[in-house]
C-alpha positions in Angstrom: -4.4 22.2 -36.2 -5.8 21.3 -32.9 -5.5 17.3 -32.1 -6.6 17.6 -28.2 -9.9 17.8 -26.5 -10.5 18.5 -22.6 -13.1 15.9 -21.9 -14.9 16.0 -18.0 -11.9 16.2 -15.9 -9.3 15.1 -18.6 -7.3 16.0 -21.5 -7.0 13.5 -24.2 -4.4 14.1 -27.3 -5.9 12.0 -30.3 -2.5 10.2 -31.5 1.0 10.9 -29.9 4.3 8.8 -30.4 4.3 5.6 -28.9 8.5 5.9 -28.1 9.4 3.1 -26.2 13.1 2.0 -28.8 15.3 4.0 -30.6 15.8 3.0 -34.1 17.9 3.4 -37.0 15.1 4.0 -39.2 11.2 5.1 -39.1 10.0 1.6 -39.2 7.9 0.2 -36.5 7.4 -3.5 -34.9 4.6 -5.5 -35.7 2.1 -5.5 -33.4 3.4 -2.5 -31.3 1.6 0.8 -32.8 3.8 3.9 -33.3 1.0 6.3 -32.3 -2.1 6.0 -29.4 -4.1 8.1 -28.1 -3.2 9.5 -24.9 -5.7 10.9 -21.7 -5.1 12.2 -18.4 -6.9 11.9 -15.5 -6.5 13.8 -12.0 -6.0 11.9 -9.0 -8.1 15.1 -6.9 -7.1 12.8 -3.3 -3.6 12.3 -3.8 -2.6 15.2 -5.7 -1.2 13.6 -9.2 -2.6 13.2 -12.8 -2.9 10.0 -14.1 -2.6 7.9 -17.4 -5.4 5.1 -17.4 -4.9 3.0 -20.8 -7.4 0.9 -22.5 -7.3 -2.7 -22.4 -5.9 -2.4 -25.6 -3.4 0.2 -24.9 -2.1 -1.8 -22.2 -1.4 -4.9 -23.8 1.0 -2.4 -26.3 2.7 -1.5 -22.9 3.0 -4.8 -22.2 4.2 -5.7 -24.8 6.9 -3.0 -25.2 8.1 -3.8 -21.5 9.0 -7.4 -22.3 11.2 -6.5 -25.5 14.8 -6.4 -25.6 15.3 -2.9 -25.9 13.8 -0.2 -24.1 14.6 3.9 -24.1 14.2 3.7 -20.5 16.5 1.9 -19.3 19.8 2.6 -18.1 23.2 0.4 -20.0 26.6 1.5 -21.8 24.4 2.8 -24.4 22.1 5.2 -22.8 24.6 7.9 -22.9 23.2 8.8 -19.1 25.4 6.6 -16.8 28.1 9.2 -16.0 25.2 11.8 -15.2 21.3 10.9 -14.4 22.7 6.9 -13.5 25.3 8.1 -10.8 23.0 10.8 -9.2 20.9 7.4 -8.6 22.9 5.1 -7.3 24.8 7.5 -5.3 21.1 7.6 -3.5 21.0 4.0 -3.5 24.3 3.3 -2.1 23.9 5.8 0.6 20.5 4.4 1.6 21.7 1.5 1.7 24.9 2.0 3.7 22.3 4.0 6.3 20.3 1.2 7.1 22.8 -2.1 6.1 19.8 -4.6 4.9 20.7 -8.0 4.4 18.0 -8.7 2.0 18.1 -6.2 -1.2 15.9 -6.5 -4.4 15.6 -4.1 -7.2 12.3 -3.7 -8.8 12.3 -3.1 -12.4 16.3 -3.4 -12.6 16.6 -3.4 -16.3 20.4 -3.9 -17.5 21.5 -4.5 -14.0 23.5 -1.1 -13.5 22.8 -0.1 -9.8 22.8 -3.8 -9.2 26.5 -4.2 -10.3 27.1 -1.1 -8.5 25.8 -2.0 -5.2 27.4 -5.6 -5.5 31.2 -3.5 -6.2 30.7 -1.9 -3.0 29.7 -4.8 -1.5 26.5 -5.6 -1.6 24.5 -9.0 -3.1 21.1 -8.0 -4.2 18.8 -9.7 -6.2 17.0 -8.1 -9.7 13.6 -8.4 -10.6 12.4 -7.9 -13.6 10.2 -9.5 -16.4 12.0 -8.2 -19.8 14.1 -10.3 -21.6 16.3 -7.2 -21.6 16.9 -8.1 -18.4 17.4 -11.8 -18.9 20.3 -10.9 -21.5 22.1 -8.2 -19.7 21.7 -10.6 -16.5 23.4 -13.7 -18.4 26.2 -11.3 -19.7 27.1 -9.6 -16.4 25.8 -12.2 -14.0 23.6 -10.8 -11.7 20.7 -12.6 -10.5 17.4 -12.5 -11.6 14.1 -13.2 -10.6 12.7 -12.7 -14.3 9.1 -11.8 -13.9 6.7 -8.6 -12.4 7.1 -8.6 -8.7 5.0 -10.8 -6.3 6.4 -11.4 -2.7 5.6 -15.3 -3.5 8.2 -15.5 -5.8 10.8 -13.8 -3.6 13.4 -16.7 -2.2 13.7 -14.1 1.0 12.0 -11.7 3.0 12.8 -8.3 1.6 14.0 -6.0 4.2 15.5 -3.5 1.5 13.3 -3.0 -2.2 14.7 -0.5 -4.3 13.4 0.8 -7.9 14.3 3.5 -10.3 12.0 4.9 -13.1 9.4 2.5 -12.4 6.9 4.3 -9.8 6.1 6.3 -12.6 5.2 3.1 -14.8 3.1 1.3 -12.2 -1.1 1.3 -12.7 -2.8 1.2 -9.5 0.3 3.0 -7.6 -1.3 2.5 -4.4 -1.7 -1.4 -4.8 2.0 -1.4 -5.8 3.1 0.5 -2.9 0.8 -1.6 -0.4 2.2 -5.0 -1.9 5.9 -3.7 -1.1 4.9 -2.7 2.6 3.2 -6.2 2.7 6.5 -7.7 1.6 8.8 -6.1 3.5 10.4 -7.5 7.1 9.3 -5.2 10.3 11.5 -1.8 9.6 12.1 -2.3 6.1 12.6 -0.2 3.8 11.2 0.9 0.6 13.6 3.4 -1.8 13.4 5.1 -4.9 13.5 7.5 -7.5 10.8 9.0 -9.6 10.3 11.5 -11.6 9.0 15.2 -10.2 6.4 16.8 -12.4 5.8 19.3 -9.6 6.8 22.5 -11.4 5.0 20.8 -14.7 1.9 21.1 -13.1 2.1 24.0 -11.7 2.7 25.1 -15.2 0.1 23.6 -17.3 3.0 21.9 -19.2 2.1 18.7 -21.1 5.7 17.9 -21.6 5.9 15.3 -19.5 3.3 13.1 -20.9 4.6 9.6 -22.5 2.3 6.4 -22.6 4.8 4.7 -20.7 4.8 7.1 -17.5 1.2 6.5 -16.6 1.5 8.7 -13.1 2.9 12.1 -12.7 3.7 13.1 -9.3 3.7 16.0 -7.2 5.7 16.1 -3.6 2.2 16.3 -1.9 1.3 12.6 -4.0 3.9 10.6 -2.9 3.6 11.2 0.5 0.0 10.6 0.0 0.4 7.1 -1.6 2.9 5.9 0.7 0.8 6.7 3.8 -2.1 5.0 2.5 0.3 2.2 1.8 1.4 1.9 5.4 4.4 3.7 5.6 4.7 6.2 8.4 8.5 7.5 8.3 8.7 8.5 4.9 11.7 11.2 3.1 11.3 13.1 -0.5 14.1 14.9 -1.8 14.8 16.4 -4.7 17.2 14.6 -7.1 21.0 15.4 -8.0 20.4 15.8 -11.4 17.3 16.2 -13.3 14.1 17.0 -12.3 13.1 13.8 -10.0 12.3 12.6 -6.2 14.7 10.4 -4.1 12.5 8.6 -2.1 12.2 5.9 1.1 10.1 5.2 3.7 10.4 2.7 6.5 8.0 0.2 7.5 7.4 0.9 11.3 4.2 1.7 13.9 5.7 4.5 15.1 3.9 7.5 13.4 5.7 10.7 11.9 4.0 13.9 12.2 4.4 16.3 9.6 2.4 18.8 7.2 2.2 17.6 3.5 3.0 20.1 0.8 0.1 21.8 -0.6 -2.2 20.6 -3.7 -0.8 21.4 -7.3 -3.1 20.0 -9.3 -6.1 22.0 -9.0 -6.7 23.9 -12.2 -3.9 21.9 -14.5 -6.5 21.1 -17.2 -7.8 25.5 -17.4 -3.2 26.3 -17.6 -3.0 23.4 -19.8 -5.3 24.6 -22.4 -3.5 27.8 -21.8 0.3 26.1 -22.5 -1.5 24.2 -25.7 -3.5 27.1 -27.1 -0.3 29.3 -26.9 2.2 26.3 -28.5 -0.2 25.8 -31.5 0.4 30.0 -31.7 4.0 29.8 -32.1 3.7 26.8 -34.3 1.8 28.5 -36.5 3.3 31.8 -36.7 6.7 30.4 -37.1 8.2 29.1 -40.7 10.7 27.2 -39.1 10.2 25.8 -35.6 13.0 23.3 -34.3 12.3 21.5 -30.8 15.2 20.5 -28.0 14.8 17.5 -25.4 12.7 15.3 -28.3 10.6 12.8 -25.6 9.7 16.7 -23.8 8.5 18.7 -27.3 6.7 15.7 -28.7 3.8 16.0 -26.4 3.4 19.7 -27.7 4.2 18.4 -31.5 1.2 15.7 -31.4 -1.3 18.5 -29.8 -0.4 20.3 -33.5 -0.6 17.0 -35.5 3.1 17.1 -36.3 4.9 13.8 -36.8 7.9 14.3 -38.8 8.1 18.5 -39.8 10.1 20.3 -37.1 13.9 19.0 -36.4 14.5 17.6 -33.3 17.5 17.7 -31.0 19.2 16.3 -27.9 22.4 16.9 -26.3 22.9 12.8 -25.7 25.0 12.1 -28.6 23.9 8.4 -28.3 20.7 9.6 -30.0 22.0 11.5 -32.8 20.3 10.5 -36.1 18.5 7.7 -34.3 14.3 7.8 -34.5 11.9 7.4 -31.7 9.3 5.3 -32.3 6.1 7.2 -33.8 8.2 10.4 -35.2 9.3 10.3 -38.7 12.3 12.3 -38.9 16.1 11.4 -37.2 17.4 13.0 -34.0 20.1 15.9 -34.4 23.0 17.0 -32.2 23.8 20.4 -30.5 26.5 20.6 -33.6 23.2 20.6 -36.5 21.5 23.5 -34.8 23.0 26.2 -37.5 20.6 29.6 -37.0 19.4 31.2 -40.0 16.7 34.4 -39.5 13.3 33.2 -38.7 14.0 30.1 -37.2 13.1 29.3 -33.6 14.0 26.7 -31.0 11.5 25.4 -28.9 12.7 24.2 -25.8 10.4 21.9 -24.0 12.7 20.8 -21.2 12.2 23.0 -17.5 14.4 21.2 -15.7 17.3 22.2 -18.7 16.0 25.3 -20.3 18.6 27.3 -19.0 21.5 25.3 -19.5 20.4 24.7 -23.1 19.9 28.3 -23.6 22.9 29.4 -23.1 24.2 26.6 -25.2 22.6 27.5 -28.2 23.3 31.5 -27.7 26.9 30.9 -27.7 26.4 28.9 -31.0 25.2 32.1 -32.8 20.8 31.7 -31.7 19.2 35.1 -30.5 18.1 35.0 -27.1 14.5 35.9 -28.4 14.8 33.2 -30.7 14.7 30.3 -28.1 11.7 29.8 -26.1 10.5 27.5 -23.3 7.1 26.4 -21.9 7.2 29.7 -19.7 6.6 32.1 -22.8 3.6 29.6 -24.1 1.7 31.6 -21.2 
């Protein structure tokens, strides 16, 4: 029943999903494993817990990012344009409209969205990006392209505006990331984005927000942390317009910016987290029939259990509905399969949502005491 072990100053779960795609079937890629181990580390200095892969495990990572298809990124298909995609580039345009850059480059800049959204409000920025998702959304919508991993060298101009989204959170050796940006950028430029917040996660002891993928998981304390030790000394964190995540940027400039940091979170995550995991392998084995909302949140929890295919999963994108992740055996349902029956219970593994999808499934006929979130694990 138990498939994680809490190591000196980590937690390791022996196999989880590798979900990087969405597929019609079960079927993996050659050469990309469906399940790796995963371990986290904390960062004790800068207040975040960490995700150091293997050589091995890296090279999978790698090799995932430069496919033509990736879960994370946003397109027409992604079901998330309308919501999670507008809050974004409603930052982005504002950010940029504040400070009117004449040199703009997106790191990371996938299918080109906020690119084609800057450049209708009139804006010319510049993507860059190593995927040959990228190449082929670039060709189709013509935006231009600087199809590799960032380096300043390969830059045609000075940057005096980078911007990234959902790629802070994928970056090893955040610090060296965020140094090489300040490094790039012109006098008083600026550096924006948006990552995700696992704040309230680890205050928790949740493991939800663990994927191979998202190698750092920040607190508001961290990112003010990295990007002073990057150089940056006017930096802003907000929270997000929808979802759980931080809208970021900080200006490149001597003149200093005093103000107190947000306290610590991380001490003690490992001591709740065995709390959180010892009380999810409880339900799971004391209920017959355990179904799981927000699938990339409840697979953490499923893999601690050595589950890979039992419980039904579900997802309120209906551009996921009886598609597979990557490393989990059975299809993804709708709100619309979630039929209660006595006994059954719905784990949901989303904080940022639990509400919302309460509610949603009580007025489809679920008891309230028959949906549960990370809060009752404890």
């Amino acid at each position: 029943m138990q498939h994680w072990k809490f190591l000196a100053n980590s937690l390791e779960l022996e196999a989880m999903p590798f979900y990087w795609r969405l597929g019609e079937t079960a079927e993996g890629l050659a050469g990309i494993p469906r399940r790796m181990p995963i371990r986290i580390t904390i960062d004790d200095d800068r207040d975040y817990l960490k995700y150091v892969p293997s050589r091995d495990e890296w090279s999978c990572l790698d090799a995932a990012y430069k496919q033509d298809q990736n879960i994370g990124f946003l397109n027409p298909e992604s079901g998330q344009l309308d919501n999670y995609g507008s809050s974004v580039n409603k930052f982005f345009h504002e950010t940029v409209e504040r400070f009117k850059p004449k040199a703009i480059y997106e790191i990371g800049c996938g299918a080109g969205f906020s690119i084609k959204y800057l450049e209708h409000h009139g804006w010319d920025v510049t993507g860059i990006d190593p995927s040959a998702y990228s190449r082929k959304w670039s060709e189709e919508t013509g935006f231009k392209l600087v199809n590799k991993f960032f380096d300043a060298d390969d830059l045609p101009t000075t940057p005096d505006f980078v911007f990234c989204n959902d790629v802070f959170e994928h970056v090893p050796e955040v610090e060296t990331f965020s140094r090489s940006i300040f490094d790039a950028l012109a006098e008083n430029g600026v550096f924006c984005f948006c990552t995700t917040n696992s704040t309230r996660s680890i205050e928790l002891g949740d493991i939800s927000m663990l994927e191979h993928q998202h190698v750092n998981m920040f607190s508001e304390r961290s990112i003010h942390e990295i990007l002073l030790e990057a150089g940056f000394r006017q930096i802003e964190v907000r929270g997000g317009s929808y979802g759980n995540t931080f809208h970021v940027f900080a200006i490149k400039t001597d003149r200093g910016q005093a103000r107190e940091l947000p306290r610590k979170n991380t001490q003690g995550y490992f001591e709740r987290a065995e709390k959180c995991l010892t009380g999810f392998a409880r339900l799971y084995g004391a209920t017959d029939e355990l179904h799981g909302y927000v699938p990339l949140r409840c697979i953490p929890y499923l893999a601690a259990v050595g589950d890979y295919r039992r419980t039904p999963l579900y997802d309120s994108n209906l551009q996921w509905h009886q598609k597979y992740i990557d490393g989990y055996d059975s299809p993804i349902h709708c709100l619309g399969d979630a039929t209660y029956n006595p006994g059954k219970k719905m784990f949901v593994a989303s904080n940022t949502f639990y509400k919302e999808i309460k509610a949603s499934l009580i007025k489809q006929g679920w008891p309230e005491a028959s949906v549960l979130g990370v809060n009752d694990l404890v």
